[in-house]
N, C-alpha and C positions, 0 to 999 in steps of 0.2 A: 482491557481497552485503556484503561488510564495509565499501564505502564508504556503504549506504546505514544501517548499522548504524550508522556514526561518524556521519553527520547526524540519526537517531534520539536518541543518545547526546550528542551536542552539545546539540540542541535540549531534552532534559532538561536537562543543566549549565545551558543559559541559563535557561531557566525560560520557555521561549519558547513551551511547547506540550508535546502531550503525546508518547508514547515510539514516534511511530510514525516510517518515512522509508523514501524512496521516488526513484527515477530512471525515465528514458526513457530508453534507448538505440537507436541502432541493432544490428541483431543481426549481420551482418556488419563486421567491424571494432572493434563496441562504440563508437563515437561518443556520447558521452555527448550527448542531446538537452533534456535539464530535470530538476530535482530537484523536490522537495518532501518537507515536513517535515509536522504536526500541527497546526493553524493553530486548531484551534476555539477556544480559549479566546480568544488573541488577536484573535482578529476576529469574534467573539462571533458565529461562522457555523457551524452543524451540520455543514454539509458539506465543513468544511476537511480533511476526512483527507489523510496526506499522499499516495495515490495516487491523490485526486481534484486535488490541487495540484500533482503532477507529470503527470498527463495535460492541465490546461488548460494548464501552462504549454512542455509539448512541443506542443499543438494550436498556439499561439501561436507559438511559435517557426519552425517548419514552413509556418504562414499559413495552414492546413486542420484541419475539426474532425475528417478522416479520416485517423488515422494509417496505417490500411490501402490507402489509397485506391491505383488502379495506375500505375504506374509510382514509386512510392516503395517505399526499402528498406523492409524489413518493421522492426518494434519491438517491443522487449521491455519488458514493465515487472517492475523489479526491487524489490519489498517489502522492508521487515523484517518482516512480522507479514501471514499471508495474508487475503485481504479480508475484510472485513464484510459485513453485505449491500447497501450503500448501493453500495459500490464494485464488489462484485460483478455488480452492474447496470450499472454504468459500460464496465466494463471492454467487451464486446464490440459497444459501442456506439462505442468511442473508434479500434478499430479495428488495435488491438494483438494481437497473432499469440501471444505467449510472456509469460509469467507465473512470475517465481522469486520463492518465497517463503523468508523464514527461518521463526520461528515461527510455530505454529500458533494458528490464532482459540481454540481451546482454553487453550494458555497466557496470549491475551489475557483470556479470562474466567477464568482463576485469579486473577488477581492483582485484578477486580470489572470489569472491560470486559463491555458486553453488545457481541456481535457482529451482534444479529439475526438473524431469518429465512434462513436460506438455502436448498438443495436440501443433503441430508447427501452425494447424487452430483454435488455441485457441479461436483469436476473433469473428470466423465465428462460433465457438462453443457457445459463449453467446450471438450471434447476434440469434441465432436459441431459443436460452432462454429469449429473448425479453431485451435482457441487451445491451446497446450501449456501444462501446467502442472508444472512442478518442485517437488517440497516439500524441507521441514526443511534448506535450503542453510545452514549456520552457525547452528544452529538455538538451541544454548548461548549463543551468543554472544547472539542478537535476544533471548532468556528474560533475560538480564542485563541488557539494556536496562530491559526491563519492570518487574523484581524494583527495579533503580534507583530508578526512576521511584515505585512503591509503597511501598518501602521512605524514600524521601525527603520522603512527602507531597503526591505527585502527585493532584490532582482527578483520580475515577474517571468518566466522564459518560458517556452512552449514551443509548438509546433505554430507553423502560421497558418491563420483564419485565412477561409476562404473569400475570396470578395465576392 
């Protein structure tokens, strides 16, 4: 978790994205499979969250859009900031078993993130998909990222709130 916190935290010093960051692992051994950072602004693409850019870039790595697929280890994707809904959707399509988050989508929209839609039993909804979910791993730490990030001047951007 704290490495994926330092690529959050990096990517805000650069100024390269916004305060989210994310890995692929294998879950046996921890074999780090692919990172990603926060890519929207930069690549002026909605859909760059960083664990929609560490899932394509572990699908890629791998050579399969199945990370679950059989006979491969199983994978974890590790967050700083648990998903949105965009990624929420992603995630049991991508094929990934395990999900560790730092902070909570709640701390994203304190600081003005809209997280979107989700189910509020989201986690019981991937627990029923055979996906574990861990929350608040380092959770201070991922909220400092964020408070960073806002506190600096960071573009808030999202989806827009309902009225």
């Amino acid at each position: 978790m704290r490495f994926v916190i330092a690529l959050a935290s990096t990517n805000v010093a650069r100024g390269t994205g916004g305060p989210f960051g994310a890995a692929v692992f294998e879950r046996t051994g921890w074999r780090l499979i692919a990172v990603g950072v926060n890519l929207v602004e930069s690549t002026r693409c909605s859909h760059a969250h960083a664990e929609m850019v560490a899932l394509a870039n572990a699908q890629q790595t791998v050579g399969r859009f199945d990370l679950g697929a059989a006979g491969f280890p199983t994978h974890e994707l590790v967050t700083s900031c648990e998903p949105c809904a965009m990624c929420y959707g992603a995630i049991p399509w991508s094929g990934i078993r395990s999900v560790l988050c730092g902070a909570r989508a709640s701390d994203a929209e304190a600081i003005g993130f809209d997280e979107g839609a989700k189910p509020k039993n989201w986690v019981a909804e991937f627990k029923n998909r055979r996906i574990t979910v861990t929350r608040d791993l380092c959770r201070k730490e991922s909220v400092a990222v964020l408070q960073e990030y806002r506190n600096g001047g960071g573009a808030i951007y999202g989806a827009r709130k309902r009225s």
